[in-house]
N, C-alpha and C positions, 0 to 999 in steps of 0.2 A: 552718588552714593546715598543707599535707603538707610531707614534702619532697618532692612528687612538683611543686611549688609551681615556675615556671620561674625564674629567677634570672638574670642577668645577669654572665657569669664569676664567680660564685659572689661578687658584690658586693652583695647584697641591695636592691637597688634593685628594689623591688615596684611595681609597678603600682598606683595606688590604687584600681583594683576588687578587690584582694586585700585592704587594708585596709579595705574596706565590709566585703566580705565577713567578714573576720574578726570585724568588729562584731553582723555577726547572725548570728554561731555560738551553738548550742546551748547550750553551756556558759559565754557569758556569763551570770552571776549577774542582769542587771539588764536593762530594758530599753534600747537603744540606738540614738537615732537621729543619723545622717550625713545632712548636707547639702554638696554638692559647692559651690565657690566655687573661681573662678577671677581671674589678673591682669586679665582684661576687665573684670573689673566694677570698683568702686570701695569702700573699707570700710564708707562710710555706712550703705550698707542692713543689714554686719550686726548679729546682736539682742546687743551686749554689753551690755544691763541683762537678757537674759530669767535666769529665778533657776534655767532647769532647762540651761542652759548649763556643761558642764561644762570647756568648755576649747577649744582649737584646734589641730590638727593641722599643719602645717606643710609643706610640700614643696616644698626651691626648688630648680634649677637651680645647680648648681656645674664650674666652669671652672678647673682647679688649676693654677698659674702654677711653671715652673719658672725660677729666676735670670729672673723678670719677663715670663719670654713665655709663652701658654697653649698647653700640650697636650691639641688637643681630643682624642687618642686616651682620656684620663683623666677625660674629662667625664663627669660622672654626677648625680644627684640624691641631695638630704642632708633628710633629716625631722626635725623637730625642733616639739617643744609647746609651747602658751603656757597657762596657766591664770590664772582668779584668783585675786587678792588677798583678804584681808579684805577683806568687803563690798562687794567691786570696786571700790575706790578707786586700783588698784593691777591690775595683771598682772604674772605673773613669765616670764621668757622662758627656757626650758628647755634651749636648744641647748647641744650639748654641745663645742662646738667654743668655748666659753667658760669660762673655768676655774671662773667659780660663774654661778648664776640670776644673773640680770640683773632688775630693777625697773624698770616703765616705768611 
């Protein structure tokens, strides 16, 4: 990713074909694969035992409320990861809009 990269008033709200993309750049160390998944589906299908699962990406939709009413001019999208636990007994939820990991 350049900064030639487009951005959204300079809010970095990237497109998630920039963060594929970013996953099969050269200079990742390892190999890396992305699978898209969207609110259409449902979480059943996904593989949270596979062992080569490194974690989950996150992109929601965010509506900022000012004194209670939303300003859609402010609307944007917030990213934020989940990873395992210890032997996956456990996931930690990453966002930062939380003051620590969260355990779920």
């Amino acid at each position: 990713m350049d900064e030639s990269t487009p951005k959204f008033l300079g809010t970095g709200n990237f497109d998630v074909n920039v963060l594929m993309a970013a996953c099969q750049h050269p200079r990742v160390p390892f190999p890396v694969s992305v699978a898209w998944f969207d609110r259409r589906k449902t979480a059943h299908g996904l593989p949270f035992e596979d062992p080569l699962l490194v974690g989950f990406i996150v992109n929601v939709r965010k509506e900022p409320k000012v004194f209670g009413f939303s300003v859609p001019l402010l609307k944007g999208n917030h990213w934020f990861t989940i990873l395992p636990g210890l032997e996956r007994q456990y996931w930690w939820n990453l966002d930062s809009k939380f003051g620590a990991a969260l355990d779920a």
